[in-house]
C-alpha positions in Angstrom: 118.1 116.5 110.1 118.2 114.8 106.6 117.0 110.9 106.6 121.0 110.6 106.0 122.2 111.7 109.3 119.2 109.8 111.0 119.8 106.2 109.2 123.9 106.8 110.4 122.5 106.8 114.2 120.9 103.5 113.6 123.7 101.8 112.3 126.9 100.5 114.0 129.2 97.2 114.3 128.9 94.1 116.0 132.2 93.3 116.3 133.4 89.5 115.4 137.5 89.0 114.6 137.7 92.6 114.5 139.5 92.4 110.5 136.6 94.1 109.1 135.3 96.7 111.0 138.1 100.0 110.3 139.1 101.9 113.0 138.5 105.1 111.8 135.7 106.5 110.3 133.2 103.4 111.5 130.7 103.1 114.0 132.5 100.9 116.5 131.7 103.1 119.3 129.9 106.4 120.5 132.6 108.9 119.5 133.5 107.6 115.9 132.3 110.7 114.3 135.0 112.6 116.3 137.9 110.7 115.1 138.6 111.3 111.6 141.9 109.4 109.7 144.7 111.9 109.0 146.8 109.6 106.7 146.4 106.8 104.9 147.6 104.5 107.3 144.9 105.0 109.6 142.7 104.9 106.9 144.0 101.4 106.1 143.8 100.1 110.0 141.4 97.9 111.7 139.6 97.1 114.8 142.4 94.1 115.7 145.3 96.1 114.9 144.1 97.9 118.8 144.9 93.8 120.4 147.6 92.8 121.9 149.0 89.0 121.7 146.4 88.0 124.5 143.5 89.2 122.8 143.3 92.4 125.4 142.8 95.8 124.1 146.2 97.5 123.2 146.1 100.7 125.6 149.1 102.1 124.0 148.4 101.6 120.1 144.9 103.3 121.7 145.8 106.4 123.6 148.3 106.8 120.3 145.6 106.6 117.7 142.7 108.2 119.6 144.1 110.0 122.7 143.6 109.3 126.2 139.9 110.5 127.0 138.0 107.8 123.6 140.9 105.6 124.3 139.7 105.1 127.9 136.3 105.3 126.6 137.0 102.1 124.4 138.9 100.1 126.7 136.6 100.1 129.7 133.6 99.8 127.9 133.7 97.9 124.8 134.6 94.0 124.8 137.3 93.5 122.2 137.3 91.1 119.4 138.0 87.7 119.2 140.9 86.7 117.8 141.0 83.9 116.2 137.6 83.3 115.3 136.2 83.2 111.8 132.7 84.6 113.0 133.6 88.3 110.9 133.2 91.8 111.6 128.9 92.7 111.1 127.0 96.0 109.9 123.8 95.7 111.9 121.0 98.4 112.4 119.7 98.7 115.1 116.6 99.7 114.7 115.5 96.4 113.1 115.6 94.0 115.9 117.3 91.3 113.8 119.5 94.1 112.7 118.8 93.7 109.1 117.9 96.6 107.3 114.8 96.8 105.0 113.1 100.2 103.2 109.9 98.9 105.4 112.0 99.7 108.6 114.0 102.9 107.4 110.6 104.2 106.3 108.9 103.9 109.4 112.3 105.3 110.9 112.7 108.2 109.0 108.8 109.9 108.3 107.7 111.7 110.2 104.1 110.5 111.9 101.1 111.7 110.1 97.4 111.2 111.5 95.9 108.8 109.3 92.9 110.5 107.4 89.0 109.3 109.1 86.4 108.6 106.7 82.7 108.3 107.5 81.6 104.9 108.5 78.7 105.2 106.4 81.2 105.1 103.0 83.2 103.0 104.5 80.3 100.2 105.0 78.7 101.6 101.5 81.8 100.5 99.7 82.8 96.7 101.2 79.0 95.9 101.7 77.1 96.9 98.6 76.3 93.9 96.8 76.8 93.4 93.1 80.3 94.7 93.3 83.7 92.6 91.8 86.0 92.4 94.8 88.8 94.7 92.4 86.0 97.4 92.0 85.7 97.5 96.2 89.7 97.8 96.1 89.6 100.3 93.5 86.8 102.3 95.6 89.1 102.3 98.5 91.8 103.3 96.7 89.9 106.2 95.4 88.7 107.2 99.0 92.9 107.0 99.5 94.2 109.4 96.7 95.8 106.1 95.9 95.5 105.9 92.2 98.7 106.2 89.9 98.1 109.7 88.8 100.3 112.8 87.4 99.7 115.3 90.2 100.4 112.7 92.8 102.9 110.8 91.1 104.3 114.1 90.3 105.4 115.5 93.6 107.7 112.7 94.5 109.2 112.1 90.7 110.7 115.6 89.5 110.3 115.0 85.3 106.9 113.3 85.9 104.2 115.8 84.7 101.4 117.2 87.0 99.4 118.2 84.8 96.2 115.8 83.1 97.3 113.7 80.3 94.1 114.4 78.6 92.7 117.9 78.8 96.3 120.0 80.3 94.3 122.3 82.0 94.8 121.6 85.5 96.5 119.6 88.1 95.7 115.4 87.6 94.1 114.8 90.9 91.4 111.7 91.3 89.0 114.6 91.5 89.8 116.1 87.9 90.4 112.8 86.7 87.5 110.6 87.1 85.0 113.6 87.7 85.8 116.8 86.5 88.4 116.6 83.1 86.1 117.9 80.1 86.8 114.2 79.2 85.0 112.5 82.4 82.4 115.0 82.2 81.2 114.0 78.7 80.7 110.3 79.4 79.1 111.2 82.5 76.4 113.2 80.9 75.9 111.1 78.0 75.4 107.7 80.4 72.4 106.4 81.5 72.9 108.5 84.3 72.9 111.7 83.2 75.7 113.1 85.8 76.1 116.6 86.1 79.8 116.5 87.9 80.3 120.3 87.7 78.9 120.8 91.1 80.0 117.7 93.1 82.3 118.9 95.8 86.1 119.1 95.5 86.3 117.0 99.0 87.2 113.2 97.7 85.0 111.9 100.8 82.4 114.1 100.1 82.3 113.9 96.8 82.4 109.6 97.1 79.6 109.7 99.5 77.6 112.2 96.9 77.5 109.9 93.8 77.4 106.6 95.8 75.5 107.6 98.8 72.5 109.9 97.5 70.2 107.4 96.0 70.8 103.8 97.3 72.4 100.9 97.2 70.9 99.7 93.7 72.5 103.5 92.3 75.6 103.1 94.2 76.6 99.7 92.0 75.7 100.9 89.1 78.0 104.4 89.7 80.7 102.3 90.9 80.9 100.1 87.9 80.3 102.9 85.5 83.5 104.7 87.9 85.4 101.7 86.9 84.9 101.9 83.6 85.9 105.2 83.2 89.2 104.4 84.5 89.9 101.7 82.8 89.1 103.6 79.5 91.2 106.7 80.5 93.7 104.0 80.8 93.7 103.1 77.5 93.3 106.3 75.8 95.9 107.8 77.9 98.8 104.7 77.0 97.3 103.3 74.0 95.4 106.5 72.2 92.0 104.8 71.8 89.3 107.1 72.2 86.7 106.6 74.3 82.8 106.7 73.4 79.2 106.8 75.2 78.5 103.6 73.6 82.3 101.8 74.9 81.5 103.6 78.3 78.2 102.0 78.8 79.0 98.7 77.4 82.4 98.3 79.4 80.2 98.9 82.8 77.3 97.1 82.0 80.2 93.9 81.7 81.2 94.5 85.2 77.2 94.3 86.5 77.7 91.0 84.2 80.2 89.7 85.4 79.1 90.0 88.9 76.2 88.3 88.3 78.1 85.6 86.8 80.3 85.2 90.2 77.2 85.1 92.1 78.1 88.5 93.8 75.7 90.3 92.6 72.7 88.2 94.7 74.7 87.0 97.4 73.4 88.0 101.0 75.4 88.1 103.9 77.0 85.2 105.7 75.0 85.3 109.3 75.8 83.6 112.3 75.4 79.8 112.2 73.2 77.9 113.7 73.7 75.7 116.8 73.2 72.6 115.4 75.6 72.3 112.8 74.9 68.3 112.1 72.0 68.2 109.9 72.0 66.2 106.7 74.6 67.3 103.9 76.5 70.2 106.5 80.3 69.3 106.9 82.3 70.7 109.4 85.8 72.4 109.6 88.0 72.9 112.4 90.2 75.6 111.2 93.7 77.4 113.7 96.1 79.4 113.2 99.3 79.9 115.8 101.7 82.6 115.4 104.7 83.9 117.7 106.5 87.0 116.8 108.5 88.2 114.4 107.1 86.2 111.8 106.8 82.4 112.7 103.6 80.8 111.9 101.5 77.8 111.5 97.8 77.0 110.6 96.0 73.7 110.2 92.3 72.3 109.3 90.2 69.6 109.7 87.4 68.5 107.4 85.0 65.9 108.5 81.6 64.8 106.7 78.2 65.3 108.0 78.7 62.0 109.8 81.8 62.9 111.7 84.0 61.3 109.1 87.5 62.5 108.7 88.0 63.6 104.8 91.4 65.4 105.4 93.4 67.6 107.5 96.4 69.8 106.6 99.2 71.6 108.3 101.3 74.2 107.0 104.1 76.3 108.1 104.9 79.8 107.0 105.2 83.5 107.7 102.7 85.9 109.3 102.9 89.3 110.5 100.1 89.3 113.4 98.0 86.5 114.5 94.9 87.2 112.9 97.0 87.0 109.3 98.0 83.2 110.4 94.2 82.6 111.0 92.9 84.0 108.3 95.3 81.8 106.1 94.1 78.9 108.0 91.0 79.6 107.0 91.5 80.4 103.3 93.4 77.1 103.0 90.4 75.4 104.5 88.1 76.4 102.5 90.0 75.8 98.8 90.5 72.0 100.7 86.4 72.1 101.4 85.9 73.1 97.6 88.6 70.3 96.6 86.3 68.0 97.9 83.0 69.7 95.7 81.7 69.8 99.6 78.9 72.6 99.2 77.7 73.2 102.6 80.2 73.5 105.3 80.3 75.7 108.9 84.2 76.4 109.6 84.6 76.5 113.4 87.3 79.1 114.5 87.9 81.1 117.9 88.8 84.3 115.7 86.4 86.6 117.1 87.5 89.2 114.3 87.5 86.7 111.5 83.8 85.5 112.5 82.8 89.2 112.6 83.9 90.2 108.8 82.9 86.8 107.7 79.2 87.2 109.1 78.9 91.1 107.6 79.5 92.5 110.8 82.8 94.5 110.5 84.5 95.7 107.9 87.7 94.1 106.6 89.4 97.5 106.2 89.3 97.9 110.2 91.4 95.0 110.5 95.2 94.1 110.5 96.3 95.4 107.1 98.4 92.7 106.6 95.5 90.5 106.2 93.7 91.9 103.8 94.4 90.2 100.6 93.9 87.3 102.3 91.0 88.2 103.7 89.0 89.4 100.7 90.2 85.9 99.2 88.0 84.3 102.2 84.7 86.8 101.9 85.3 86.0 97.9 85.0 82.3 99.0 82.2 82.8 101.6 80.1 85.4 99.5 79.7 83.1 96.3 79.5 79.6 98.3 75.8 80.4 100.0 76.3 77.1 102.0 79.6 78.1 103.9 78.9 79.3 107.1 81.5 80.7 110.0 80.6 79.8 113.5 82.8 81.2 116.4 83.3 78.4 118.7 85.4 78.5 122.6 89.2 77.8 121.8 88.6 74.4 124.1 86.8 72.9 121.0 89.3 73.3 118.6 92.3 71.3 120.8 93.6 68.9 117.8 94.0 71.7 114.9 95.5 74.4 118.0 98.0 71.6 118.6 98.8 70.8 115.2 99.2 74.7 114.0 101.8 75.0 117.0 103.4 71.7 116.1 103.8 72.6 111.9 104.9 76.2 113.2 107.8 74.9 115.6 108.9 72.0 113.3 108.6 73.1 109.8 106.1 70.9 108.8 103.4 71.2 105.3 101.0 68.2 104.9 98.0 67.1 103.6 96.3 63.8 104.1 92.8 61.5 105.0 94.1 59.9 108.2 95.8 60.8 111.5 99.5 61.8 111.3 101.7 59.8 113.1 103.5 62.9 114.2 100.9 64.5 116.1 101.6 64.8 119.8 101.2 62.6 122.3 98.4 63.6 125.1 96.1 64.8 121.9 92.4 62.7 122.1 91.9 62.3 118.6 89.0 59.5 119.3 86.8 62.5 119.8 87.5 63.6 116.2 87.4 60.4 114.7 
C-alpha cells in the first residue's frame, strides 16, 4: 500500500451546511470509494442536495443516487447537515487529533517503525562530557554518530539527480566514513597533523570507528581529535562549494581556533555543576525559584523568581507559550531564569526546581541526549549557561517549596499572560502566601 492510499484512510468530512462536501467521490461516509459519478451532474451535486425541506435526509433523492443498501447505510447512521448554518463543510484528518494535517503527523503515519540505532554509553558520555568542546562541535559529534551530515551518498538515495559519489576524490560512495576519514583528501591532513593519523585501518563501523579515534587515548586526545574532526569538515566545506584548497598549515590553525575559542568561553576549564549544598544563604548566593506547567497538546507556562542573598525580591517573570512535554516547559523556565539572573550581573545563584531530570543533566549526571528530544536546544542553551557561570548551581527541591512560581506558571499558561517586573503582581491568585517570599 503506497503512502497515497494510506493518507486517503485518514481523511474524511466533518460535515457543516453540507454545500461543500460533494456527494460523490468524497469521504462523507464508509463506502465513498464505491460510488463513483457517472455524469456530470452527480459530479456537480452536494451533500445538501440529499435534505429535504425539514432538514431530514431525503430517502428518495438517496436510494436514487446511491441505491438502497449505502442509502440505508447513510440515513441511519450519519447525522445530516445543518441547513442553514454558516459553519461550512470541513476536510479533517483524522489521525491528527485537532484534525489538522502536518508532514510531522503524515510522517509518523505513513513509515514504517524502525528500531532506533543503540550506541555505547561510553561514546555517548565521551562526546557531551569531554571538556574543552564548543557546544556546535558536541552537536556535530552526534550528528556524526547519526549519519546525519549533508552528504552525497545519503543525500543521494532520497533525491534522484543528486550524486552519490564524493565531491572530491569520485572514487567511492560519500559516506561520513569516506568523507571525514578515508577520501585520499582526509587521509592527507590527517597524516600530516600533529597527530599523525593513520585512518586506513580504522574500522568501517561509524560507532566503532568514533569510539577508536576519540576513545583510545583520553579525554585530553579526544578534544583535540574532535576539534581537528571539525576542522576538517568545515574545510571540505569550503573546498567542495567555494574551491579553496585546503593545507596542513589551514588544517592545524582552523583547529587550534576551536581549542581557542573554547578557552575563551570558559568551556575548556569548566568542571561539572554538582549537587548544591544545603545551605544555600551564605553571603553573595541568590536564589531562584524557577516552574514550569504544561497540559497537552501544547499549552504551556513557566515563571521565576529571583531574590537576593537577603531574601529580597529582584524580579519575577511569567510567560506563556508552547511546549511539547513538560520537561520542555521546565527547561524553558529555567533558561529564562537564568538570562534574568545574568540581566542582573548576579554571579552566584542556586536555581531551585522539582525537575528531577533537569537537576540530573544540569549536575553531569545524565546525558541531555537521553532526554525528551524536544528539549534539547533548549537544553544545551541552559548547560551553555551553567558550564561557563561556575557560581550557578541547580538544587532539586520538593514541589511544596516552590508554591508561588507552580501557581503563577499555571496562572500565565491558562490566561495568556508574559510579564516581567520587581514587585508582586496584582493578578496573582488569591490563597497564594507571598509573605514567605517576600
Amino acid at each position: 500500500m503506497n503512502a497515497r492510499q494510506v493518507l486517503q484512510q485518514h481523511v474524511t468530512w466533518q460535515l457543516g451546511n453540507g454545500s461543500v462536501c460533494g456527494a460523490f467521490g468524497q469521504p462523507w461516509h464508509s463506502f465513498w470509494t464505491q460510488v463513483n459519478p457517472s455524469s456530470l451532474r452527480q459530479r456537480r451535486l452536494s451533500v445538501s442536495h440529499f435534505l429535504n425541506p425539514t432538514g431530514q435526509w431525503d430517502c428518495g433523492k438517496l436510494i436514487e443516487e446511491f441505491g438502497f443498501a449505502i442509502a440505508l447505510f447513510i440515513s441511519m447512521s450519519i447525522t445530516p447537515p445543518l441547513l442553514g448554518q454558516t459553519r461550512a463543510d470541513r476536510l479533517i484528518f483524522t489521525y491528527a487529533r485537532n484534525g489538522q494535517f502536518t508532514l510531522k503527523k503524515a510522517y509518523h503515519l505513513v513509515a514504517p517503525e524502525v528500531a532506533l540505532p543503540t550506541f555505547p554509553p561510553d561514546l555517548l558520555r565521551l562526546i557531551w562530557h569531554t571538556k574543552g568542546l564548543l557546544p556546535r562541535i558536541r552537536l556535530f559529534l552526534w550528528k556524526v554518530l547519526h549519519n546525519g551530515l549533508p552528504l552525497g551518498d545519503l543525500i543521494g538515495r532520497r533525491v534522484s539527480n543528486i550524486s552519490r559519489p564524493c565531491s572530491l576524490c569520485g572514487f567511492r560512495a560519500e559516506t561520513i566514513q569516506h568523507a571525514l576519514f578515508k577520501c585520499p583528501w582526509a587521509q592527507s591532513l590527517w597524516f600530516a597533523s600533529s597527530l599523525g593519523l593513520h585512518t586506513d585501518d580504522l574500522p568501517e563501523n561509524i560507532s566503532e570507528l568514533l569510539k577508536t579515534v576519540l576513545g583510545s587515548e583520553g579525554e585530553d586526545i579526544a578534544r583535540i581529535v574532535a576539534n581537528h574532526l571539525w576542522a576538517l569538515w568545515k574545510l571540505r566545506c569550503i573546498e567542495v562549494f567555494q574551491g579553496k584548497n585546503a593545507t596542513r598549515q589551514s588544517f592545524m590553525a582552523l583547529a587550534t581556533s576551536y581549542s581557542k575559542l573554547a578557552v575563551d568561553a570558559g568551556l575548556a576549564s569548566c568542571r561539572a555543576v554538582g549537587p548544591t549544598p544545603q545551605n544555600c544563604s551564605q553571603s553573595g548566593t541568590a536564589t531562584c525559584l524557577v516552574d514550569g506547567s504544561y497540559v497537552k497538546p501544547h499549552s504551556a507556562g513557566w515563571a521565576y523568581l529571583l531574590s537576593n542573598a537577603h531574601g529580597k525580591l529582584l524580579e519575577y517573570g511569567v510567560h506563556e507559550g508552547h511546549a511539547s512535554s513538560p520537561l520542555q516547559a521546565e527547561v524553558k523556565a529555567m533558561l529564562h531564569a537564568t538570562r534574568a539572573v545574568l540581566s542582573h550581573g548576579v554571579n552566584d545563584c542556586v536555581f531551585h526546581t522539582d525537575c528531577s531530570n533537569l537537576n540530573m543533566v544540569i549536575c553531569g549526571y545524565q546525558s541531555a541526549e537521553q532526554l525528551d528530544w524536544s528539549a534539547y536546544h533548549d537544553l544545551l542553551d541552559v548547560l551553555y549557561v551553567f558550564r561557563t557561570n561556575p557560581g550557578f548551581h541547580c538544587s532539586l527541591v520538593p514541589r511544596e517549596e516552590l508554591v508561588v512560581v507552580d501557581v503563577l506558571a499555571k496562572f500565565a499558561r491558562l490566561n495568556n499572560v508574559s510579564y516581567v517586573g520587581n514587585t508582586f503582581p496584582i493578578f496573582l491568585p488569591i490563597g497564594c502566601n507571598i509573605s514567605e517570599v517576600e
